[in-house]
C-alpha positions as CSV (number, residue, x, y, z in Angstrom):
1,X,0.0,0.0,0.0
2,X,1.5,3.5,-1.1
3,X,1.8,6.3,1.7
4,X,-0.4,9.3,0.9
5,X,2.0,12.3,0.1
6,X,-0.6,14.9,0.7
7,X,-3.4,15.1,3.3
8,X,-5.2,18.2,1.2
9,X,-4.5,18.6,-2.3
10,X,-6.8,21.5,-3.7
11,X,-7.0,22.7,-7.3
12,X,-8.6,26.0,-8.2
13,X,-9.5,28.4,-10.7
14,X,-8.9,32.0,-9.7
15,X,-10.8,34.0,-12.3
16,X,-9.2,37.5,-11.4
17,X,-6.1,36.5,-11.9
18,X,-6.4,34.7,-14.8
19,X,-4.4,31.4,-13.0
20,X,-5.4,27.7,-11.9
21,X,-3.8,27.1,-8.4
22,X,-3.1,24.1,-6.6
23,X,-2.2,23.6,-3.1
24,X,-1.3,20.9,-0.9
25,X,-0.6,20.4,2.8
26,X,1.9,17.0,4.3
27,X,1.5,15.5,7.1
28,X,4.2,17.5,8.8
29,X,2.0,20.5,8.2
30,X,4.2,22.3,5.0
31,X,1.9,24.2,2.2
32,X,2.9,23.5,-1.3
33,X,2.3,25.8,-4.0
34,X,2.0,26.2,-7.9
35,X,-0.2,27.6,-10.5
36,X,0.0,28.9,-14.3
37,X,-1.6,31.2,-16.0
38,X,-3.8,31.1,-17.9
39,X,-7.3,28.9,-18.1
40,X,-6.1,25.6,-19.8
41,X,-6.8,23.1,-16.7
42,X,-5.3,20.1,-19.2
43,X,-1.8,21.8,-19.3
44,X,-2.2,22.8,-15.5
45,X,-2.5,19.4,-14.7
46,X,0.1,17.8,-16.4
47,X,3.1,20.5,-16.1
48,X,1.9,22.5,-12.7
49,X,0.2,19.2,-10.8
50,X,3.3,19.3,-8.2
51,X,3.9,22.1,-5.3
52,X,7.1,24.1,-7.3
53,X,9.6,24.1,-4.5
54,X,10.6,27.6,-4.6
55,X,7.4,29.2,-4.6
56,X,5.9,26.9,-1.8
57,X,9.5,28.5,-0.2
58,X,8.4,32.0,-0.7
59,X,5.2,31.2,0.6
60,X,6.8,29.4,3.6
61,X,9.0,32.7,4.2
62,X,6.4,35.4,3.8
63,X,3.7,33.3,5.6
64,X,6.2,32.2,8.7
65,X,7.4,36.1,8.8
66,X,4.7,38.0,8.4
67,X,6.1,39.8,5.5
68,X,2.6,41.0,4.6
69,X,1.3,43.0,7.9
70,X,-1.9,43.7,6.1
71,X,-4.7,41.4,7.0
72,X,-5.6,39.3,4.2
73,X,-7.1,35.8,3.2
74,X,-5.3,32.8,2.9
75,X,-6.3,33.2,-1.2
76,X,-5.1,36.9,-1.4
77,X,-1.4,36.0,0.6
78,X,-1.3,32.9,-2.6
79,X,-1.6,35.6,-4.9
80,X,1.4,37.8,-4.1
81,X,3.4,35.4,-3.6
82,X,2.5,34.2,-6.9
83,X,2.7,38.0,-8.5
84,X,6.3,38.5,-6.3
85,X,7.8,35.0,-8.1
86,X,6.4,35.5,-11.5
87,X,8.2,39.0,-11.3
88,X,11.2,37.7,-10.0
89,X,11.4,35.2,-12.4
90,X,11.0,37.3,-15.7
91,X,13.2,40.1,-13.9
């Protein structure tokens, strides 16, 4: 019998801002991240179905730091750290 890597794995289309998302927690209690933009859930799911390592690090670091003082939702925190490592990674 395989071990279950994720206990939550979440897909989800965010509409305004035009990108699928998918997050995941472990059993230790780490978030994983990744999304693409863009509405094709086909190419989502076959290239982005993973958490990206770096961006579920961002995450990590701007959620364990409170790098965002600004009370927001779980969903709007995903987002910046999604707009801060697409920028960083055309940049």
């Amino acid at each position: 019998m395989s071990e279950t890597k994720y206990i939550v794995k979440r897909e989800y289309w965010d509409a305004e801002n035009d990108r699928w998302i998918l997050t995941t927690l472990d059993k230790d209690g780490e978030v994983g991240l990744n999304f693409m933009q863009g509405d094709d859930y086909e190419t989502f799911k076959s290239q982005f179905g993973e958490p990206d390592p770096k961006l579920s690090a961002l995450y990590k670091v701007v959620d364990d730091n409170n790098i965002i003082d600004e009370d927001v939702s779980e969903t709007e925190l995903i987002n910046r750290v999604c707009w801060a490592y697409l920028k960083l990674r055309v940049e």
